[in-house]
C-alpha positions, 0 to 999 in steps of 0.5 A: 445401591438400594431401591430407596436410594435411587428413588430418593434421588429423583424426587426435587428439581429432577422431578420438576424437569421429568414433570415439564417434560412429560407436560410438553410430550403429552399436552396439559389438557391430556394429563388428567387423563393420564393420570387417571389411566395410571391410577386405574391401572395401579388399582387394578393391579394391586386388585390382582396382587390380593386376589393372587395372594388370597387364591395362594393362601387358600387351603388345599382341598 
């Protein structure tokens, strides 16, 4: 099986059971800082993923 298959798969009413659980495990007035955390660190590591492309096309001096 491919990526996108197993992907595709937990999206609908398993996402709402991994949701749910996530809600109980880390209480509703601490998600929005979770998200948060998360976007901030898929920022910054996609900032990395540039800033190594861009030093691996660098030319060689």
């Amino acid at each position: 099986m491919s990526h996108p298959v197993i992907l595709a798969e937990i999206f609908g009413p398993d996402l709402l059971v991994v949701l749910a659980i996530v809600a109980l495990l880390f209480g509703t007035s601490r998600l929005p800082k979770l998200a948060r955390s998360l976007g901030s660190a898929k920022s910054e590591f996609e900032a990395g993923l540039r800033q190594g492309h861009a030093e691996a096309t660098k030319p060689v001096e």
